[in-house]
N, C-alpha and C positions, 0 to 999 in steps of 0.2 A: 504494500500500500504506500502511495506517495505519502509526504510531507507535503503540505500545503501551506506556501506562505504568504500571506498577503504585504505589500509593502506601502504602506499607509500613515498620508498626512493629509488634515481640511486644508492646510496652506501648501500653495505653489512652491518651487522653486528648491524644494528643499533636498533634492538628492534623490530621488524616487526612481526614477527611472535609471540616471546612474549607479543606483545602488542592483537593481533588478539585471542590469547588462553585467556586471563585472562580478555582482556575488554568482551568477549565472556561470558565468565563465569560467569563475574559480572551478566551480562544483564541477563544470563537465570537464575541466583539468586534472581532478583527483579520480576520475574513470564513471561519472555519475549523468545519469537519464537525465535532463532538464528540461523543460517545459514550461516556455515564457507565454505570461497570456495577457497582453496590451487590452488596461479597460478600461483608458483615456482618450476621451472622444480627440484627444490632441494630438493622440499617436506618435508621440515622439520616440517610442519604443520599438512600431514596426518603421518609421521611420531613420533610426540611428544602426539598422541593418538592411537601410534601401527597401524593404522591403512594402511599397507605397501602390493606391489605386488596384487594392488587389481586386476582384470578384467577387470573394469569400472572406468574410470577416468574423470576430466576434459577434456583432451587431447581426449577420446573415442566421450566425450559429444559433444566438438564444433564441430566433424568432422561427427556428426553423424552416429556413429558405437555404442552410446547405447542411452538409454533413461534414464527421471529424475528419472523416477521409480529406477531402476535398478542401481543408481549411486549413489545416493543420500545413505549415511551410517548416523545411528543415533550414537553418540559418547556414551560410555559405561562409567558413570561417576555420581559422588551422587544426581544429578541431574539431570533432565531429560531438553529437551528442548531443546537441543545444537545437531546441526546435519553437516555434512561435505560433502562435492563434494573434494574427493581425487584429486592427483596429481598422475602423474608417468614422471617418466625420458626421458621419448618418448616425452613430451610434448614441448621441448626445441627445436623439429623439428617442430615445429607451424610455425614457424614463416616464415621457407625456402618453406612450405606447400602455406601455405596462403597470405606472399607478394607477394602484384602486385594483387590482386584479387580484383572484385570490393566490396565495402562494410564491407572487410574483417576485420574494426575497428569494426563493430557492432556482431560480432560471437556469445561474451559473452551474448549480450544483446537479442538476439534473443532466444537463446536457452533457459537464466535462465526467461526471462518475465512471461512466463505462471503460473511462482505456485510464484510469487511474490506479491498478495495476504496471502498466506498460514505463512509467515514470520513475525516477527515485525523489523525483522532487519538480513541483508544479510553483511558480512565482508567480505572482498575481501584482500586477502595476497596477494601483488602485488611480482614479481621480483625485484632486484635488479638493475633494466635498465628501460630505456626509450624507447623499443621497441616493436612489435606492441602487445604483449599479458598486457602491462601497457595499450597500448592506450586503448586497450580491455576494461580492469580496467574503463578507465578516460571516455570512451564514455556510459559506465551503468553506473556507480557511481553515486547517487545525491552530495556527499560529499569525501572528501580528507579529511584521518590524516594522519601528516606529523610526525617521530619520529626522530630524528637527535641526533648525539652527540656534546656537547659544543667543538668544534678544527675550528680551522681555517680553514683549505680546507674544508670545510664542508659546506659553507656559498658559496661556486661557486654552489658546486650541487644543492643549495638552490634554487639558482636565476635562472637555467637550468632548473628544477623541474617547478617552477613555471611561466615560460615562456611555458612549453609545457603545463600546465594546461592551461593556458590564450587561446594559440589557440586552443586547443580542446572545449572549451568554445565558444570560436568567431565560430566556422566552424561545430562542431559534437555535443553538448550537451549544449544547451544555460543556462540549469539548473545546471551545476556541477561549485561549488565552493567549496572551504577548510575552513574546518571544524575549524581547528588549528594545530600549531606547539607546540610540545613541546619538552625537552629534557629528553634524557634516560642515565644511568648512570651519575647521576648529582650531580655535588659537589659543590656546591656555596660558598663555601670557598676559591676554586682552582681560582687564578688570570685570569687564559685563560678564565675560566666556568663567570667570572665575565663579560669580554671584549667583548665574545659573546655571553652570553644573553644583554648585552645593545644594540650589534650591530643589533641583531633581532627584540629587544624590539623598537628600535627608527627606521628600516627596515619595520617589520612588527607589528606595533605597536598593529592592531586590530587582530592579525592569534596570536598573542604567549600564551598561556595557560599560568594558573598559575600554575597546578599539573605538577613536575616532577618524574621521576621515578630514586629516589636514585639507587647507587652502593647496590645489597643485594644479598648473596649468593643462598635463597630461591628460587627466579628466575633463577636462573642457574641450580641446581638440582632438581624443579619437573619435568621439561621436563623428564627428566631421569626415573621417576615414573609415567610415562604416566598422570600427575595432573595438574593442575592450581593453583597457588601459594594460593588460597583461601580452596583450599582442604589441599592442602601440608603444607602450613603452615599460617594459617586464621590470625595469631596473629604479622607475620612479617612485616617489613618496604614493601616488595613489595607487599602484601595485601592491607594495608594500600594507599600507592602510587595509585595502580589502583583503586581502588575504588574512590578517589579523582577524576584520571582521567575522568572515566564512568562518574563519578556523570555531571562532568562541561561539558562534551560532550553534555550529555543528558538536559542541562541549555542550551546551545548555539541551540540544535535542536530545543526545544518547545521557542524559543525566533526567530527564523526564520520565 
């Protein structure tokens, strides 16, 4: 049975999608099934593998207009392993589609179950929101990572974030908990980056990771080269970073 992990923030910008390509990457480097599934109408996921204007999407998938066959694209990259359920721009009308519908939090979960075997591990790129294609996300997910940046407003979306994990829990998936927290572009020098990792650290004492993902150029331009900062540049600080990450991810899962 996969590991299902949703990678989830209500705020933009935070690492999501970078986090989803490289912790992806890592896994299918250690010999692991991976299974990225874009479920931002922004698509910047099947985007950062070219993989754009396809036919078959996520959005075709949950309304059943295609099949897993038929959607499911293997990513073209030095290693094999790593496979995607695209996104498209259509997909952002899900939600005006499917609220109010009964069960319509379980879509995700219904559709991807059957080859949930075939995986060692499914990533889920959530949205930028807490609306119904996240709840999607939180009602399959066995697991939540949370990627945040050290600022202040940041610490409300926290607490919102993890109130709707909590009743998704009590009411839709008695199995999903969080994984961990951690921070992305992180400068533990900076005073702010100090005040809010204490406030998380003594917050959320047993969810805060110890691997951050430093400020690193790397990460910003492989997307551009369709790569993952391990192909792009294997010898940089965001190499280094996610691998750290993966590795304590993968400590907290076999410790479960």
């Amino acid at each position: 049975m996969s590991v299902v992990l949703a990678i989830s923030n209500q705020k933009g910008g935070v690492g999501k999608t970078t986090t989803a390509i490289n912790v992806g990457a890592y896994l299918s480097r250690i010999g692991k099934k991976v299974l990225l599934i874009d479920l931002d109408p922004q698509g910047n996921l099947s985007r950062s593998y070219n993989i754009i204007n396809q036919k078959n999407s996520i959005y075709s998938l949950l309304l059943g207009e295609s099949n897993l066959d038929n959607t499911i694209v293997e990513v073209n990259n030095d290693h094999t392993g790593i496979f995607l359920i695209p996104c498209s721009h259509h997909f952002s009308r899900f939600e005006k589609i499917r609220a109010g519908e009964l069960n319509a939090q379980f879509d995700l979960k219904k559709s991807i179950t059957p080859i949930m075997d075939e995986y060692d591990f499914i990533l889920l790129d959530c949205p930028p929101s807490l609306g119904l294609i996240t709840i999607n996300a939180f009602c399959f997910a066995g697991l939540v990572l949370i990627p945040m940046e050290a600022q202040l407003f940041s610490m409300d979306g926290l607490d919102s974030m993890c109130e709707v994990i909590r009743q998704v829990k009590s009411f839709s998936n008695p199995s999903l908990s969080i994984i961990g927290i951690f921070f992305i572009r992180h400068n533990k020098r900076r005073i702010l980056s100090k005040e809010v990792e204490t406030y998380i650290s003594n917050k959320y004492s047993d969810l805060l990771l110890s691997s951050n993902i430093r400020e690193n150029i790397s990460l910003k331009e492989s997307p551009h080269k369709c790569q993952d900062v391990f192909t792009y540049a294997p010898s940089s600080n965001g190499a280094i970073d996610y691998e750290s990450l993966t590795n304590e991810i993968l400590i907290r899962i076999n410790q479960e």
